[in-house]
N, C-alpha and C positions, 0 to 999 in steps of 0.2 A: 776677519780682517786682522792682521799683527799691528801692533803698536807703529815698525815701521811705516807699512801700508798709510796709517793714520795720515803720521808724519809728513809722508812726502803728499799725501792728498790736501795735506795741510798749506805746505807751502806752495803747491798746485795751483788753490784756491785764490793763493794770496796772491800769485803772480798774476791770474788768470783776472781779479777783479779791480785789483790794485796798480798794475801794471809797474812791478819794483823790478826789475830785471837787473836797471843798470846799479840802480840801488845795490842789492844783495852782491854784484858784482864787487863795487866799489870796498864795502865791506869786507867782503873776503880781501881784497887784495890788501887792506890797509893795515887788516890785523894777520895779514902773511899767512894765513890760509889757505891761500892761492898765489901762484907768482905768475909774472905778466910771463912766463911760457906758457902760462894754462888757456891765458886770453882764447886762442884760439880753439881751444875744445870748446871752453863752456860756450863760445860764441854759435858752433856749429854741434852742439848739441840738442837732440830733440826732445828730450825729458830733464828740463831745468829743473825742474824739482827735484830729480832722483839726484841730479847732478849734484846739487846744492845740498843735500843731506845727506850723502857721502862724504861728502869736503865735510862737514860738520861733526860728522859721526869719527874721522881720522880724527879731526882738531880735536876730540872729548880724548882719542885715546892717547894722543900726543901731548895731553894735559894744555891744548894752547887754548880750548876752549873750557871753561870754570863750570858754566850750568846751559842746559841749554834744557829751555819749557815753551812747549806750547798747547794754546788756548784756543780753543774753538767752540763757540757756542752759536748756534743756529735761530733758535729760539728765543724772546720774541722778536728779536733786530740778530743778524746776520754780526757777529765779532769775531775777528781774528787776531791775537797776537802771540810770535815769536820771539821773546824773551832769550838774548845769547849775549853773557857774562866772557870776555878774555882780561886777560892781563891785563890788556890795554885801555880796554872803555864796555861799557853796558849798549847794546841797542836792542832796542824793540822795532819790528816792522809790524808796524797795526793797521787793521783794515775796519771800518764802522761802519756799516750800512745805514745807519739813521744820519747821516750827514750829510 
């Protein structure tokens, strides 16, 4: 499995157990990531994740995104966090199974 691979299983996960959809939306759009022409793709797209890590993986090469980490541990409680650094502000989308 590639790094990528991970990555989008990553954020799969997160959407899958976390239910961030409009969340990660929100975010892209605020740090212009995404502009509200895209609204309708990622709306009618069937792999948000791949979706969402493309936009991400542009933003790192467009310098708009600073750092982008993420965190997956399984083991002994279920964690997830996405760590993504812009210009603009830091967010983490975090998921914690002992909660």
């Amino acid at each position: 499995m590639t790094i990528k691979q991970k990555e989008v299983e990553c954020i799969q996960r997160l959407l899958d157990v976390a239910l961030m959809v409009e969340e990660w939306m929100d975010f892209l759009l605020e740090n212009k990531l995404l502009d509200s022409s895209g609204i309708p793709a990622f709306a009618l797209e069937r792999n948000k994740a791949l979706y969402i890590h493309n936009v991400l993986t542009e933003g790192k090469k467009t310098e708009k995104v600073l750092l982008l980490d993420f965190e997956w541990q399984l083991l002994p409680v279920e964690r997830i966090k996405v760590t993504i650094v812009t210009a603009r502000n830091t967010k983490e989308f975090v998921y914690n199974a002992n909660r």
